[in-house]
C-alpha positions as CSV (number, residue, x, y, z in Angstrom):
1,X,-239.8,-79.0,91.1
2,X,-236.1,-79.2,92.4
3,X,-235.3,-75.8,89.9
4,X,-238.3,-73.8,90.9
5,X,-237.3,-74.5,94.5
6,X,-233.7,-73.1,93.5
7,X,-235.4,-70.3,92.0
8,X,-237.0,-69.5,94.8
9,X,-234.7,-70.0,97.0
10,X,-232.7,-67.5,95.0
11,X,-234.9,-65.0,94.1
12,X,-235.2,-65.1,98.2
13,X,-231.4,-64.3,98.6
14,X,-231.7,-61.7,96.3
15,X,-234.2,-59.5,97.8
16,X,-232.6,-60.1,101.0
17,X,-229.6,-58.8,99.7
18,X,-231.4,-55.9,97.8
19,X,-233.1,-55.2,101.5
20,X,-229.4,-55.2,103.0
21,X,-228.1,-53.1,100.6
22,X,-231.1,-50.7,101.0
23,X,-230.3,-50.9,104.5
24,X,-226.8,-50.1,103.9
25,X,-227.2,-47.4,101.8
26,X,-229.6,-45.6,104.3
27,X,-227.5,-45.6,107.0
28,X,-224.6,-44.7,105.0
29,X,-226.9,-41.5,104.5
30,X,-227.6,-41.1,108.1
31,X,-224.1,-41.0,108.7
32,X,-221.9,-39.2,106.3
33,X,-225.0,-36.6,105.0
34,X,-228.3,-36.5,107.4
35,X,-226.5,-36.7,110.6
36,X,-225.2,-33.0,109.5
37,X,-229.0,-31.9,108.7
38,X,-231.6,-30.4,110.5
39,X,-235.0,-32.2,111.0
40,X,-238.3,-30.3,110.3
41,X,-238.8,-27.8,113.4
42,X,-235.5,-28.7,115.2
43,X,-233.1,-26.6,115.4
44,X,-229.8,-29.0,115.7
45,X,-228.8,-31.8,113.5
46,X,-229.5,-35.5,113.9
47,X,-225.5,-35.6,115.2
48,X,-226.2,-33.1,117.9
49,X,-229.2,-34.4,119.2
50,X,-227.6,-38.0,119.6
51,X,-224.8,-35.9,121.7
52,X,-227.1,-34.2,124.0
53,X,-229.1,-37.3,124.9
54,X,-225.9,-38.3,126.5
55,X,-223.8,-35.0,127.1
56,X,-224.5,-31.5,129.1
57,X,-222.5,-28.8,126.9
58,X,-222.2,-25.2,128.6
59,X,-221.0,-22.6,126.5
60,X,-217.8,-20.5,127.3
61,X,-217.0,-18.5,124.7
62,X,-219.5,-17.4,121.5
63,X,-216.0,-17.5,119.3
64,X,-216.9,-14.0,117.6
65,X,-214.2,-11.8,116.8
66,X,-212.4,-9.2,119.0
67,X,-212.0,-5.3,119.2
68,X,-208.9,-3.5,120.1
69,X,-207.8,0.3,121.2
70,X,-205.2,2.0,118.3
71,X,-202.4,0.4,120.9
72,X,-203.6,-3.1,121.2
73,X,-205.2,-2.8,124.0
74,X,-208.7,-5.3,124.3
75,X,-212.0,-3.4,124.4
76,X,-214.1,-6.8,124.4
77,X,-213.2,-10.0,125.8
78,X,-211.9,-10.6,129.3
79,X,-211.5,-13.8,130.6
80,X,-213.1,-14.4,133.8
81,X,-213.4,-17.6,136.3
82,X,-217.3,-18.6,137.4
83,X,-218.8,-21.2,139.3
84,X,-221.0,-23.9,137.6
85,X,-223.6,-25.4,139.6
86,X,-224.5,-29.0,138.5
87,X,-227.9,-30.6,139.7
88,X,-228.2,-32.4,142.8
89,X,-229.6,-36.0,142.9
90,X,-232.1,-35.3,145.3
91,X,-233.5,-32.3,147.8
92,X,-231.3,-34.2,150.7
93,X,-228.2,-35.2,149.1
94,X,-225.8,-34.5,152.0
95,X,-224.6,-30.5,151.4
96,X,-224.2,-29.5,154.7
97,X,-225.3,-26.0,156.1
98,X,-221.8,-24.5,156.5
99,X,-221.0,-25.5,152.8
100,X,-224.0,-23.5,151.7
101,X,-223.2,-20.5,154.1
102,X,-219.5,-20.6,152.6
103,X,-220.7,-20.8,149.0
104,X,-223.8,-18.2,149.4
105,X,-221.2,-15.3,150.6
106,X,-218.7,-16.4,147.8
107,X,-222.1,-16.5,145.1
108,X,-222.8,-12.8,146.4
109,X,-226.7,-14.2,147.5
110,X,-228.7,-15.9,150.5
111,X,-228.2,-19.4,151.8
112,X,-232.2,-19.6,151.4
113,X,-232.0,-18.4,147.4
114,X,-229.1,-20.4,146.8
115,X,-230.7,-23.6,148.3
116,X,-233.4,-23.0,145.8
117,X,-231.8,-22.8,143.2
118,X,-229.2,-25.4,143.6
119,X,-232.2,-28.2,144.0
120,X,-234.3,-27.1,141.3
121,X,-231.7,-27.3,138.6
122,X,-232.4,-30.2,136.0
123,X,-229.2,-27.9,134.1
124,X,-225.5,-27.7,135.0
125,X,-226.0,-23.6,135.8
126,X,-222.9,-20.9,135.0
127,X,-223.9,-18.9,138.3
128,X,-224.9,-15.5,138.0
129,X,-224.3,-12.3,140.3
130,X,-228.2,-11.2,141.2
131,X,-229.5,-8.6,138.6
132,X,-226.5,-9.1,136.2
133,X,-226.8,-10.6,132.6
134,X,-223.3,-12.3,133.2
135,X,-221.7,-14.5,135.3
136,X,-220.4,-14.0,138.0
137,X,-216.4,-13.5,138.2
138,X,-214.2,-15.2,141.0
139,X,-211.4,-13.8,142.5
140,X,-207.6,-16.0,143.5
141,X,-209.0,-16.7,147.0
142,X,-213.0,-17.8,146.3
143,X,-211.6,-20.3,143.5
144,X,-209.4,-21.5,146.2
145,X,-212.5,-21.6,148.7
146,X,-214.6,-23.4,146.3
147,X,-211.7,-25.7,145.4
148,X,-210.7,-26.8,148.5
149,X,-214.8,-28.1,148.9
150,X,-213.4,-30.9,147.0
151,X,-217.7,-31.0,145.7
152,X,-218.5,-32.9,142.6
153,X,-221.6,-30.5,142.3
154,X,-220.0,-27.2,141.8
155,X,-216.7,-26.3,139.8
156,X,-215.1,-23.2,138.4
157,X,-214.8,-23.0,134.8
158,X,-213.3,-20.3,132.7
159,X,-215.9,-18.2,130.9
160,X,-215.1,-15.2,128.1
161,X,-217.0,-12.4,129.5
162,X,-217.3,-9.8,126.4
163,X,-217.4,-6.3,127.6
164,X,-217.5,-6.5,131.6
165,X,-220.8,-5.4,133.5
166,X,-220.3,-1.9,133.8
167,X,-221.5,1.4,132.3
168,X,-219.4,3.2,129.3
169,X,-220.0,6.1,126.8
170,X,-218.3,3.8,123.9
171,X,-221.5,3.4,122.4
172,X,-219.8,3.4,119.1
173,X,-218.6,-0.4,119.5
174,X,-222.2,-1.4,120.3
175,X,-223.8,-4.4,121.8
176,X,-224.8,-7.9,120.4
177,X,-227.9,-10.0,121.3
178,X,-228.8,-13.8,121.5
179,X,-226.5,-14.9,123.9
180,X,-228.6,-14.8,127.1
181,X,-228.6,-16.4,130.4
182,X,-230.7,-18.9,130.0
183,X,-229.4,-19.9,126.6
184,X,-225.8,-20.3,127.7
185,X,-226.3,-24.2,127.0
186,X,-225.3,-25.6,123.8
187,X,-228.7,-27.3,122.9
188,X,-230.6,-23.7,123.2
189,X,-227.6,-21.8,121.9
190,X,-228.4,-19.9,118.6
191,X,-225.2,-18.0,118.6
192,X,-224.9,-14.2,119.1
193,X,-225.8,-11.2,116.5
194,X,-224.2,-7.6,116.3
195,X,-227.5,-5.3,117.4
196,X,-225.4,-2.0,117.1
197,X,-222.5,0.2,116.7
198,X,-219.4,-1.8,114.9
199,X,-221.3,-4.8,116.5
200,X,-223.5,-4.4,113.9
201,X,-221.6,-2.6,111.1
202,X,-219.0,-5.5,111.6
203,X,-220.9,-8.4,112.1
204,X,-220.1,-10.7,109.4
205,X,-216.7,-10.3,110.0
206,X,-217.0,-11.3,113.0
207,X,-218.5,-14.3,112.8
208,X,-215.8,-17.1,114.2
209,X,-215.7,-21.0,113.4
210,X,-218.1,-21.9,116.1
211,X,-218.6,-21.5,120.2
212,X,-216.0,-22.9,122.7
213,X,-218.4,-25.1,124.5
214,X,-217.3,-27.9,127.3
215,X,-219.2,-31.0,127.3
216,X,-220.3,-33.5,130.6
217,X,-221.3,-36.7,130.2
218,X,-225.1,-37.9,132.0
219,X,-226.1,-40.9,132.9
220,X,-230.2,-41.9,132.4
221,X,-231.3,-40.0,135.5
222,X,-229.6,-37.0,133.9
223,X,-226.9,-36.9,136.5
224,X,-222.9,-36.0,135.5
225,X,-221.0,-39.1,135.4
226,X,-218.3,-38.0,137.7
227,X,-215.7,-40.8,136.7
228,X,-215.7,-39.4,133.0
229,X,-213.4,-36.5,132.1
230,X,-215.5,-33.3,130.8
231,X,-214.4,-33.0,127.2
232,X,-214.0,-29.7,125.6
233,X,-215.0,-28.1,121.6
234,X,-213.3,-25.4,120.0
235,X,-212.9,-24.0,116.8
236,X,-209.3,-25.1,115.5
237,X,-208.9,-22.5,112.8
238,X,-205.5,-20.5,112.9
239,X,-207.3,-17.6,110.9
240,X,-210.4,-16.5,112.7
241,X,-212.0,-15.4,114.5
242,X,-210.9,-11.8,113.4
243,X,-209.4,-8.9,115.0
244,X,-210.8,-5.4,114.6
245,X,-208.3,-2.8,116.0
246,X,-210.2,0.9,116.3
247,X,-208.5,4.0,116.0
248,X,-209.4,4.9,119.6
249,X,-207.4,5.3,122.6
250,X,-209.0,3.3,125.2
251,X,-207.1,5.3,128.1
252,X,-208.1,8.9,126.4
253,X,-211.7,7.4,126.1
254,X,-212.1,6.5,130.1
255,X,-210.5,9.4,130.7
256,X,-212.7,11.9,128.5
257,X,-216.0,9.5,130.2
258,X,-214.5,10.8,133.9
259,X,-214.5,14.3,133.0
260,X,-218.0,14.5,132.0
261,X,-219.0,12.4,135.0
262,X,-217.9,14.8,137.4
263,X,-218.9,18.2,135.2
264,X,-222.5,16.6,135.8
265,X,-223.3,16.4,131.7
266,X,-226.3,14.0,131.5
267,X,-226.5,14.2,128.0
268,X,-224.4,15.3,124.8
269,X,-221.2,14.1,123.4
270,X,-217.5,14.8,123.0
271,X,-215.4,13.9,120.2
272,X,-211.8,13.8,119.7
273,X,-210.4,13.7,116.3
274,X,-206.2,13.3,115.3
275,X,-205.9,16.7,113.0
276,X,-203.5,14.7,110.8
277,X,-206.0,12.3,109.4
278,X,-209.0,12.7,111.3
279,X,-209.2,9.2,113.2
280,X,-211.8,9.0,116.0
281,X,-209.5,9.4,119.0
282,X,-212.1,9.4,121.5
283,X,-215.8,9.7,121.3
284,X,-217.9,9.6,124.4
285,X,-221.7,9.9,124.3
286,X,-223.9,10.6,127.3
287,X,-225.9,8.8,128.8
288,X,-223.8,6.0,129.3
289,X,-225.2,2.4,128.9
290,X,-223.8,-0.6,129.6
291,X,-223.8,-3.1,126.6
292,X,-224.9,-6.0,129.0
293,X,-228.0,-4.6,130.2
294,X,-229.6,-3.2,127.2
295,X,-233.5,-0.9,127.6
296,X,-234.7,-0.7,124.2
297,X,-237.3,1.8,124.8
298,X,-234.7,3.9,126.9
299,X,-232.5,4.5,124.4
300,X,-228.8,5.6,126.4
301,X,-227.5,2.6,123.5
302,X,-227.7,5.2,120.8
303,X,-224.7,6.9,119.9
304,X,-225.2,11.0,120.6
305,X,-222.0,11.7,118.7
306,X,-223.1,10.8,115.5
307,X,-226.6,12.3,115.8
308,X,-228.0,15.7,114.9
309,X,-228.7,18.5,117.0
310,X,-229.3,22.4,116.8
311,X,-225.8,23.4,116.4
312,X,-226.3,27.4,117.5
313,X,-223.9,29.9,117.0
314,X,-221.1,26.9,115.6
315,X,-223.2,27.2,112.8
316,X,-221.5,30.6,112.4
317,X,-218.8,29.6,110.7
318,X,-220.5,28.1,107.8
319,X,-222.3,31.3,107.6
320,X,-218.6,33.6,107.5
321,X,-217.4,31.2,105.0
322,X,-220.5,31.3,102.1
323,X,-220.0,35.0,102.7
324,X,-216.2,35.4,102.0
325,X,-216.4,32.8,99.5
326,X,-218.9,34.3,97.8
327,X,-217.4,37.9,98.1
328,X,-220.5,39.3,99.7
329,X,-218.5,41.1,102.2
330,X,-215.0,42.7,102.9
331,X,-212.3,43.0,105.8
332,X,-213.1,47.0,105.4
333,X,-216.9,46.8,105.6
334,X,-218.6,47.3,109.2
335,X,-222.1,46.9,110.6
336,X,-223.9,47.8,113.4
337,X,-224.9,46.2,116.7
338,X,-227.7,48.1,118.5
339,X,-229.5,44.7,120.2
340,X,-231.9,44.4,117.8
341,X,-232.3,43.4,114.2
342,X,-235.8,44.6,113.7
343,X,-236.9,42.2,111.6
344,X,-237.8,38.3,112.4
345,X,-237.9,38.5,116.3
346,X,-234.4,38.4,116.1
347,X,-232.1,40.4,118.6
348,X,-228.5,39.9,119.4
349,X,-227.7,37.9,122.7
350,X,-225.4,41.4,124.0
351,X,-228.3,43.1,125.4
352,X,-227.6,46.6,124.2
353,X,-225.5,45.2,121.3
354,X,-221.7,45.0,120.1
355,X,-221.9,48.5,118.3
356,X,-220.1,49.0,115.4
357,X,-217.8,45.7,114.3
358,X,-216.3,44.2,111.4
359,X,-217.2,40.3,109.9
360,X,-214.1,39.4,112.3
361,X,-215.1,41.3,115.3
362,X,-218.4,39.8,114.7
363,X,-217.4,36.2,114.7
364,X,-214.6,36.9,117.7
365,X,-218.0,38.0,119.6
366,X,-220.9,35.9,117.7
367,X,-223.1,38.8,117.2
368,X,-226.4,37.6,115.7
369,X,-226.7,41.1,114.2
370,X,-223.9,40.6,112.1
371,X,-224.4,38.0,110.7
372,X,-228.3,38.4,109.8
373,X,-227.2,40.9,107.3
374,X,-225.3,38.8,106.0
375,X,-227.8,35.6,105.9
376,X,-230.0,38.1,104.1
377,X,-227.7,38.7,101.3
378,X,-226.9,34.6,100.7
379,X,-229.2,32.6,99.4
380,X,-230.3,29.5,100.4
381,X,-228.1,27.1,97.9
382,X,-225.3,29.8,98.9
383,X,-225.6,28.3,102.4
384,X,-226.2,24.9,101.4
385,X,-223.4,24.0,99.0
386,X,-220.6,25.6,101.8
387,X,-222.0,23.4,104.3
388,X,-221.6,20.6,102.2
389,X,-218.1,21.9,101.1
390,X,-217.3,21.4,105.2
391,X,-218.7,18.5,105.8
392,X,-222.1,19.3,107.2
393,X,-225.7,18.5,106.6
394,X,-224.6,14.7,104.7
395,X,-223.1,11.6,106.6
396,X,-219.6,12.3,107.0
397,X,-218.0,9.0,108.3
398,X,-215.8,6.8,106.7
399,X,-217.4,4.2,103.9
400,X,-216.2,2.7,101.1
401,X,-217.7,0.3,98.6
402,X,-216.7,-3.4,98.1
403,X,-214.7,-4.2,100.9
404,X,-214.6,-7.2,102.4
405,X,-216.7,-9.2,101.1
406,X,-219.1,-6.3,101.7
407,X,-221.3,-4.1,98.9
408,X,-220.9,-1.3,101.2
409,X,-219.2,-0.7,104.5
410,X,-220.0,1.9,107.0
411,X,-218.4,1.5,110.6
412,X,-220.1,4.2,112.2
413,X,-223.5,2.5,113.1
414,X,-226.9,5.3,112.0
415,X,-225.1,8.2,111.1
416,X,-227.6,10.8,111.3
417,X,-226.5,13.6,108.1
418,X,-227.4,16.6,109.9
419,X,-229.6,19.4,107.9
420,X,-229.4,22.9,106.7
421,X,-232.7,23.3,105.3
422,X,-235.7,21.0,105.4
423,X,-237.0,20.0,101.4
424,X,-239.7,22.3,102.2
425,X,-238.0,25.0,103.4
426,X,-239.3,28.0,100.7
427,X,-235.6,29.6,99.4
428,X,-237.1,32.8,99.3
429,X,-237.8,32.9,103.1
430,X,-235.5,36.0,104.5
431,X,-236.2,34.6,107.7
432,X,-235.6,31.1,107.4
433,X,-232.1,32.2,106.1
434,X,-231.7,34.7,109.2
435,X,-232.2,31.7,111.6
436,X,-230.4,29.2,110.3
437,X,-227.6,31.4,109.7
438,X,-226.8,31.5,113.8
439,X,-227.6,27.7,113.6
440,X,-231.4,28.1,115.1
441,X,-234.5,26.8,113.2
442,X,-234.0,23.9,110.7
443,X,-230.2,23.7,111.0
444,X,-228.5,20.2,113.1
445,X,-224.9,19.4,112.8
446,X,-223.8,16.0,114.9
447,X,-220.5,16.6,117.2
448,X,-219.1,14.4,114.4
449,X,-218.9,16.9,111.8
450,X,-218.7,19.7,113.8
451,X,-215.4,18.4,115.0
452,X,-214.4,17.4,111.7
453,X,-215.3,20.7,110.3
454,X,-212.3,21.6,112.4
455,X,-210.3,19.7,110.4
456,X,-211.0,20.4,107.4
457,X,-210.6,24.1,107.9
458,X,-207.3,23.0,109.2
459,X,-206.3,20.9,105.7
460,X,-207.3,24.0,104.1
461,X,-210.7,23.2,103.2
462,X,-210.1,19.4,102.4
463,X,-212.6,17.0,103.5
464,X,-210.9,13.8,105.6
465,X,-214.2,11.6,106.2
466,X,-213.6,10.2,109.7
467,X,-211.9,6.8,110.5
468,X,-212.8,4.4,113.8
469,X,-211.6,1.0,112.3
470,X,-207.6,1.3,111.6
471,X,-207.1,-2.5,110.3
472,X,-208.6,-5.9,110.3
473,X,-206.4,-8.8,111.6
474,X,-206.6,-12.6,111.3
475,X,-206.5,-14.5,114.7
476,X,-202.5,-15.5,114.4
477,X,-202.1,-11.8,114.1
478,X,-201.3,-11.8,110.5
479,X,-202.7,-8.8,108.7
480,X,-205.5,-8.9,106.3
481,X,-206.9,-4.9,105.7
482,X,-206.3,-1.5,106.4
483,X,-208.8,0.6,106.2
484,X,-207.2,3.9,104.9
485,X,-208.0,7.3,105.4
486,X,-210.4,8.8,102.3
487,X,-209.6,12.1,100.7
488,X,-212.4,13.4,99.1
489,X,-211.2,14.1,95.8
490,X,-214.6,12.7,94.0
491,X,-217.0,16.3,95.1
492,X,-216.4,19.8,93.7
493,X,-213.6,22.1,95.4
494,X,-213.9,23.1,98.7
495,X,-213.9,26.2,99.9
496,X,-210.1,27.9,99.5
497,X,-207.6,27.8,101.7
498,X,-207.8,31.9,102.1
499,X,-210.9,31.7,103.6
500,X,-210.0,28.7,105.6
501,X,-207.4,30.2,107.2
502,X,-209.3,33.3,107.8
503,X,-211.3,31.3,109.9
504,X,-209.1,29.8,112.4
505,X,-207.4,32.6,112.9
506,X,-210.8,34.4,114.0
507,X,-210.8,31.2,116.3
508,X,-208.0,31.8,118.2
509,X,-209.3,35.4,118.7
510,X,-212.2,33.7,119.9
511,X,-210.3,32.4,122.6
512,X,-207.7,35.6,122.9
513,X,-210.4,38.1,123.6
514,X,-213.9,36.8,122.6
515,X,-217.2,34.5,123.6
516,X,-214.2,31.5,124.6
517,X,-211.8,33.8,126.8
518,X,-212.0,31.6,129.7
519,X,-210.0,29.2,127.8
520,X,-207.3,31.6,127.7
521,X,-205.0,30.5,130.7
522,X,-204.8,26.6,129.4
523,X,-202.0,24.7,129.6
524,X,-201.8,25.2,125.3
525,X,-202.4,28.3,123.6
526,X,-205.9,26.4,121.8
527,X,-208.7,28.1,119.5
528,X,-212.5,27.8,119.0
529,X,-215.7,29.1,118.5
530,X,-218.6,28.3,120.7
531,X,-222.5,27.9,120.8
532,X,-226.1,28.2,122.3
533,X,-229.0,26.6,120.6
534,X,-232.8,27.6,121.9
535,X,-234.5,24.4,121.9
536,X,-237.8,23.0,123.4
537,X,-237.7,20.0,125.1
538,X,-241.4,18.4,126.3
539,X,-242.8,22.1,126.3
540,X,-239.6,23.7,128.4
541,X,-236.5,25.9,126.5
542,X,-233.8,24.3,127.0
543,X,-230.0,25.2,125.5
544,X,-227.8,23.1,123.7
545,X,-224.1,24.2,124.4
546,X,-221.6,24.0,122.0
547,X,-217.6,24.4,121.9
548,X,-215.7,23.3,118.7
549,X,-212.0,24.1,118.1
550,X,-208.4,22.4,117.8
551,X,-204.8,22.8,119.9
552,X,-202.1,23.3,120.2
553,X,-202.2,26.6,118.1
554,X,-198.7,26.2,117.1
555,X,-199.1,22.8,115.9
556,X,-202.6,21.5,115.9
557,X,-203.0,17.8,117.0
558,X,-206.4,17.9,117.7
559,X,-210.0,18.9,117.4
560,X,-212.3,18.4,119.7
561,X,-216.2,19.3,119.8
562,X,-217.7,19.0,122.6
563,X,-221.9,19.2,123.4
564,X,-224.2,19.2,126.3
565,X,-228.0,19.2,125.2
566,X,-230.8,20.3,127.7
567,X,-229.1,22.5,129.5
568,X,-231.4,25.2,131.7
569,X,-231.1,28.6,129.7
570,X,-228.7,30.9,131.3
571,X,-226.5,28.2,133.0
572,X,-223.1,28.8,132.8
573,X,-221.4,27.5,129.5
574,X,-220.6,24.0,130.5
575,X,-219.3,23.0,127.0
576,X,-216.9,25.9,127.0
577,X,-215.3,24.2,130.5
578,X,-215.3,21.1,129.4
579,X,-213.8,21.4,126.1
580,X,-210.7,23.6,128.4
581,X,-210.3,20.2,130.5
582,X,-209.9,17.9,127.7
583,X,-207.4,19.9,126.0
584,X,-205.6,19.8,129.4
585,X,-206.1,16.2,129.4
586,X,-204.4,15.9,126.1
587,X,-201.4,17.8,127.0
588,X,-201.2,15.6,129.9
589,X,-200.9,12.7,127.9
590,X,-198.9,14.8,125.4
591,X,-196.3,15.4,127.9
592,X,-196.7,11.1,128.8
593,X,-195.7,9.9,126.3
594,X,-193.1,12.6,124.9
């Protein structure tokens, strides 16, 4: 009796102890592996759900990498000071009305709006300017105003604002989504995604070690316990998040955005390239957008610099150089102008015509005449393969593979390739040939490669794909890559340096006595060839307007394109202008920093 008692009382101990062990072992789970998991249809772990029972965390900075101009100079990430509202405990706690008038002209809103809002908040709120995405940024004197309040409701916090609420034509560094306003609270916050431009191309490089978030403590009735220091959560690591310095010149880009402001261009592109290696100095797209207020459907966030569109008489020099390469004509042979060609509905833009020219008067003048005959005598691979020789009608940027961590990498966000011919274009078709051959019909060359066809005729028909990204740095400043310039040394020749230089001498003639003589009093000697495109936009011709060319003459530093689309037929050549200004506005700087 007394041993099965003992047995018992045994066997009792021993499932207890299995129980505790059991016990044991399950929370040992709970806290070293399920407290970093995520429960079915939550999306935080068990850890951080036990924190925001008791904690209020606002978040101040997404941690994502940052971009720089080719000087070091920031193009995202400017840290600003904005009030945070924190919920009252009732409708009547004791705010009086002078307080509100004092905060509401500080808040930039209404005492009546900002009374709303204050009592309706179950949140700590980062306060927002009305109609902006962001919050809003104090100056010296309101932090002062709001410090001197001495109020346990409101404080000023710093807050990383990314790109600044304002309009830009930098398109090409993009936008990200996910962090919005009302998701500026750790327990909604799913972190932030590039949605375009290097954004995009970049974006898992640019992922950091986590938000910077700051984190209040509540009591049950969900009120900040005001004798408990806020504690704040950053990332600790000295390598990241990256840096991502561009090849652009932040002061030449605002610059370049001003001067198409005030000629009035509502939409088109300029681009400026560094002749030496053909970096992106500046590229400006019109419309501007503004990367915190993003339209979808309106589309001003697409980059116009990197997109195709009918390239008009530009086109010309792809034309001049299948025909010289292809010995199809001569310095010695002329043709003849009369206004029409007779064929094709095609007549020259000289009513009356040019008369009797060679291929070099031809170009100096872009007399569609001219160069019909030839078109006529190329065929349509003849075209094709010398625009591909230049540059044109394939995506021209730079990419490499394997970098990175990446299978492929391509900074500039939908390249568009640009096109000669369509694939069912007949190669037989005389007229198709004529047409495309002054850059009408088929043919669309992006300001990209039309100012890197510049280039390229300037390396002597070598093509340097086009850089934006220079180098990628870690966050102590330590380097990690450069992105170097690519040679393209893996395609069949180019075309030769003979007819290369043909070319841009014809350019400066261009300037000297032909369709770009306005250009001729400049502060540089410069060289170029211009370009109107028919178009139909929404049943109404329209011109594109073109101007493509490089200065100084003496020693080229840079080629520039420049296009305004949509432009009412027989308007005075804005692109031509504009183009002039911007190689003034390099000299300027030129003479800077010389």
């Amino acid at each position: 009796m007394l041993v099965n008692r003992q047995k018992r009382i045994f066997l009792g101990w021993m499932i207890l102890a299995l129980l505790i062990i059991v016990l044991v072992c399950r929370l040992a789970w709970i806290q070293f592996v399920m407290k970093n998991l995520k429960p079915p249809g939550s999306s935080h772990t068990l850890l951080e759900t036990s924190l925001l029972q008791r904690e209020r965390g606002i978040v101040l900075d997404s941690g994502r990498g940052h971009f720089l101009d080719r000087n070091g100079l920031p193009l995202t990430g400017k840290l600003i000071w904005s009030a945070v509202l924190f919920p009252l405990h009732s409708e009547k706690e004791n705010i009086s009305e002078e307080t509100y008038f004092k905060l509401a002209h500080i808040l930039d809103t209404d005492t009546k709006k900002l009374k709303e809002t204050w009592t309706s908040l179950k949140e700590p709120m980062l306060w927002h300017a009305q109609g902006s995405s962001i919050p809003l940024a104090l100056n010296d004197a309101q932090i002062a105003t709001i410090t001197e309040m001495n109020s346990p409701r409101i404080q000023v916090l710093p807050y990383e604002q990314r790109y600044g609420d304002q309009e830009s034509g930098m398109q090409w560094l993009g936008f990200i989504s996910g962090q919005r306003k009302e998701n500026l609270f750790f327990r909604d916050y799913e972190g932030v995604k590039g949605t375009s431009g290097l954004e995009r191309t970049l974006d898992s490089l640019l992922q950091g070690v986590g938000p910077t978030v700051v984190y209040y403590p509540i009591d049950g009735k969900n009120q900040v316990i005001q004798d408990m220091k806020p504690m704040v959560k950053a990332g600790s690591n000295p390598y990241y998040p990256l840096k991502v310095t561009t090849t652009v010149d932040v002061r030449l880009q605002k610059n370049i955005e001003k001067l198409t402001e005030e000629a009035g261009m509502k939409k088109g592109a300029v681009v400026v390239l560094d002749t030496r290696n053909s970096d992106v100095l500046a590229m400006v797209s019109r419309p501007f957008y503004n990367p915190e207020q993003i339209h979808p459907e309106a589309g001003e966030w697409g980059n116009r610099a990197i997109k195709g569109a009918v390239p008009g008489s530009i086109f010309k020099i792809v034309t001049a150089a299948a025909a010289l390469e292809n010995e199809l004509t001569s310095s010695k042979e002329t043709f003849y102008c009369g206004g029409e060609y007779g064929k094709y509905g095609l007549s020259c833009w000289k009513k009356g015509g040019h008369g009797t020219m060679n291929l070099r008067q031809g170009f100096v003048h872009s007399c569609n005449v001219v160069f019909a005959e030839l078109a006529e005598r190329l065929t349509s691979n003849q075209i094709q393969d010398t625009a591909l020789k230049l540059g044109l009608g394939r995506t021209v940027g730079w990419q490499a593979h394997d970098v990175l961590g990446l299978p492929i990498l391509r900074p500039f966000d939908h390249e568009e390739s640009g096109k000669v011919f369509t694939e069912s274009s007949n190669p037989l078709d005389a007229g198709a040939r004529v047409q495309t051959a002054i850059g009408q019909r088929d043919a669309l060359v992006t300001p990209l490669q039309a100012a890197n066809l510049i280039v390229t005729l300037l390396h002597d028909g070598e093509v340097i794909r086009p850089r934006i990204v220079n180098h990628i740095s870690y966050a102590n400043g330590q380097h990690m890559k450069t992105l170097d310039p690519l040679r393209e040394t893996n395609i069949k020749r180019g075309i030769s340096r003979e007819t290369a230089r043909d070319l841009l001498n014809w350019m400066e003639e261009v300037v000297l006595k032909g369709t770009g003589s306005s250009l001729k009093h400049s502060v540089w000697q410069v060289a170029g060839k211009s370009g109107t495109a028919e178009t139909i936009v929404k049943g109404r011709p329209r011109n594109n307007q073109w101007f493509v060319g490089y200065g100084p003459v003496e020693q080229p530093r840079y080629a520039v394109s420049v296009l305004v689309e949509e432009v009412t037929p027989n308007s005075k050549h804005q692109a031509t202008k504009l183009f002039g200004q911007v190689m003034d506005l390099l000299s300027s700087f030129e003479s800077s920093e010389g």
